[in-house]
N, C-alpha and C positions, 0 to 999 in steps of 0.2 A: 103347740107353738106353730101360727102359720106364718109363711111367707113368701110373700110373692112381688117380683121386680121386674118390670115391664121397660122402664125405661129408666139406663143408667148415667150417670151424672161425666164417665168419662168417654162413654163407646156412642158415637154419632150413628143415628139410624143405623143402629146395632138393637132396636128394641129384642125382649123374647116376647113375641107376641101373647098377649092375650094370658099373661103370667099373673095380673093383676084379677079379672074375670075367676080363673081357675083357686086362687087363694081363697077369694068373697063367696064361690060357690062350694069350695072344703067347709068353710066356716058353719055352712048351713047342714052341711051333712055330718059337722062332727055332734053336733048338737041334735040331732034326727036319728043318726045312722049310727053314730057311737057308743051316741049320749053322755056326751058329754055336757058338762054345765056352761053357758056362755060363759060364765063368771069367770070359770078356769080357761077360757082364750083368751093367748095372745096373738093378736093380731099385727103383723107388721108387714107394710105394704109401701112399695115406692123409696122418697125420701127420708119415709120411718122405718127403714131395713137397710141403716148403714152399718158397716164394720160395729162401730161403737156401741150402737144399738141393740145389734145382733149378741153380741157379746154381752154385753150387759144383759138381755132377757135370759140369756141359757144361764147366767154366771150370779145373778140376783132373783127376778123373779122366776125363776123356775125352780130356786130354793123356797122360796116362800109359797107357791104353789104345789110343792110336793110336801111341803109339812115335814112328817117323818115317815122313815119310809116304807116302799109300798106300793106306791100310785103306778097305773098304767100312763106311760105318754103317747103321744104320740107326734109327730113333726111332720110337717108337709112345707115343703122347698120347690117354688116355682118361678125359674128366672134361670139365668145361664150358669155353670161349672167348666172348669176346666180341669185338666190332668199337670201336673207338673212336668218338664221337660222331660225327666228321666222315667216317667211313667209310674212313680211308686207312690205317688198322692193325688187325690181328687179334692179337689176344690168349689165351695163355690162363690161366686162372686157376690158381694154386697152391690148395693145402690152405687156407693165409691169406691166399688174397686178398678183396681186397674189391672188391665190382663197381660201388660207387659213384666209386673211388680208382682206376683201370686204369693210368697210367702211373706210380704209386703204390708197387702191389702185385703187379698184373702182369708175365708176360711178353713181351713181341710177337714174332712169327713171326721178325721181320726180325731181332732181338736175337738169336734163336736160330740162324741161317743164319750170321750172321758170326761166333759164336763154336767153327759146327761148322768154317768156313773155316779159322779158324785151324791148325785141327790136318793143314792140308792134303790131305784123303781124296780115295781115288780115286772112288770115287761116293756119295752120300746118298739113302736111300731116307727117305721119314718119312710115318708114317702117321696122321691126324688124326680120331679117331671123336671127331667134338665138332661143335657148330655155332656159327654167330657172330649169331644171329638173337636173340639174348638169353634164351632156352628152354632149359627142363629137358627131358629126357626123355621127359618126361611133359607135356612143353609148359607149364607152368607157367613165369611171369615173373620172372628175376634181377633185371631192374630196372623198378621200379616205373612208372616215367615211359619206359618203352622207347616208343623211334617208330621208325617204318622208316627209314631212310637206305640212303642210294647207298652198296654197298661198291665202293670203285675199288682195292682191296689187291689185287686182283686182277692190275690192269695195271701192277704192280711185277714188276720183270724176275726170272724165277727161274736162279738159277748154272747152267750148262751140265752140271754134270753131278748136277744134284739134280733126284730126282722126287719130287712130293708127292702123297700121294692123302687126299682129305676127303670125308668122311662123305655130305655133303649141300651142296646150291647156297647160298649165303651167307646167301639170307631164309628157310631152310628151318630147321625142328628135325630134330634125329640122334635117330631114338626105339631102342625094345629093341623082343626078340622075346618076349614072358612064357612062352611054351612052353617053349624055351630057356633064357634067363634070361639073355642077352647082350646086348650094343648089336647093332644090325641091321646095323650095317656092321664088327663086329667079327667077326658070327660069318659073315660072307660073306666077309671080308677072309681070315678063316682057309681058310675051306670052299676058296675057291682056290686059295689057295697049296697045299692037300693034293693038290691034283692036278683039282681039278671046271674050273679055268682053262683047264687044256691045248686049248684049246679046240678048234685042229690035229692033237692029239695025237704029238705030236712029241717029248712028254717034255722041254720045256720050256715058260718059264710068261714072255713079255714082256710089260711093262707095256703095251702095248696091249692085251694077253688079259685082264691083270687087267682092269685099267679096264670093260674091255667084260661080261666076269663079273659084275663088281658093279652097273656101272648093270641091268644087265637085273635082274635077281636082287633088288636093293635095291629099287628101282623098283617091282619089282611087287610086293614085301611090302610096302610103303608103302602101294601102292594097295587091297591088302586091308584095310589100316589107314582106308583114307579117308582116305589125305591124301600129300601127295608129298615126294620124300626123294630126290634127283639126286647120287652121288656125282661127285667132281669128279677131275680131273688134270692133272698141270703137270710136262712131262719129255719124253723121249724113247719116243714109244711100241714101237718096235722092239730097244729093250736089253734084254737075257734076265734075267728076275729071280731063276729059279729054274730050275735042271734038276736032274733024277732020272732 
């Protein structure tokens, strides 16, 4: 399941850049770099990645895409998240959400993990170029009255056999690369999986290689940026993601 939301139906020149670009270009590498079958993408992009939508794909077809179970999924989220006020939920925003209303309009991470459970998968990868600091892309404010809070969503137990990889550390903004025209951790999330990960060269790619790929690589284009951008991970670092 991709998706990617660029520009939202309630946040005025609040776009996440380049969120839309970064989905259409997962698409090609899940089917390349995964191998996945197009048939089993879903695509949802824009004003076809509303609450209702979103929810129906995870809640409908993603039962009927998993069969019986077994399947590897995988999930890629590109567009804005937020933290709930007290810190203990990440969110992330549909096409209509509103960021004043989170448990509202939103989704929370943990709403999405139990409804991937359902379908009983043999492993979950999900990939999150989004941040929960309350920041656009471009670092501009979704909510006006934003304060720092403790996120502890963290120290919520992740399923044994889900890896999750985000963008940036929880008080950080997920920015783009303007040269490119992608999010910074979409076009490095990619650039590894084509093979730049291998980092053994073993001709396979385990989440530890990613992970490690990306902080270095993310990290230092941040720093070129003047400002810092830490991807994160939550899984098994020695499970092979990819081999070629």
């Amino acid at each position: 399941i991709i998706i990617g939301i660029e520009k939202y139906q309630y946040l005025n020149n609040l776009d996440a850049k380049y969120a839309n670009r970064d989905a259409n270009a997962f698409r090609a590498y899940a089917t390349r770099a995964l191998g996945i079958p197009s048939s089993n993408v879903e695509m949802l992009v824009d004003d076809k990645a509303t609450r209702t939508q979103i929810l129906k794909t995870f809640k409908n077809n993603l039962r009927r895409l998993a069969g019986k179970k077994g399947k590897d999924i995988h999930i890629f989220f590109a567009g804005h998240g937020l933290a709930s006020d007290n810190g203990e939920d990440l969110y992330i925003l549909p096409q209509d959400g509103e960021s004043s209303l989170l448990e509202d309009t939103a989704i929370s991470r943990v709403e999405l993990i139990e409804l991937i459970q359902q379908v009983n998968p043999n492993s979950v990868t999900m990939y999150f170029d989004t941040c929960y600091s309350g920041q656009t892309r471009d670092e501009q404010l979704l909510v006006a009255s934003l304060r720092p809070v403790r996120i502890v969503a963290d120290e919520q137990e992740t399923p044994d056999n889900f890896t999750i990889f985000t963008a940036s550390d929880y008080d950080q903004t997920s920015g783009s690369i303007e040269e490119v025209k992608y999010g910074m951790f979409s076009y490095y999330l990619m650039k590894g999986l084509e093979g730049n990960a291998d980092l053994n060269t073993d001709n396979k790619i385990t989440n530890g290689e990613l992970i490690s790929y990306l902080k270095d690589n993310v990290s230092q284009e941040a720093f070129i940026q003047n400002r810092q951008q830490d991807p994160m991970f939550s899984g098994d670092p020695d499970k092979v993601l990819v081999s070629f």
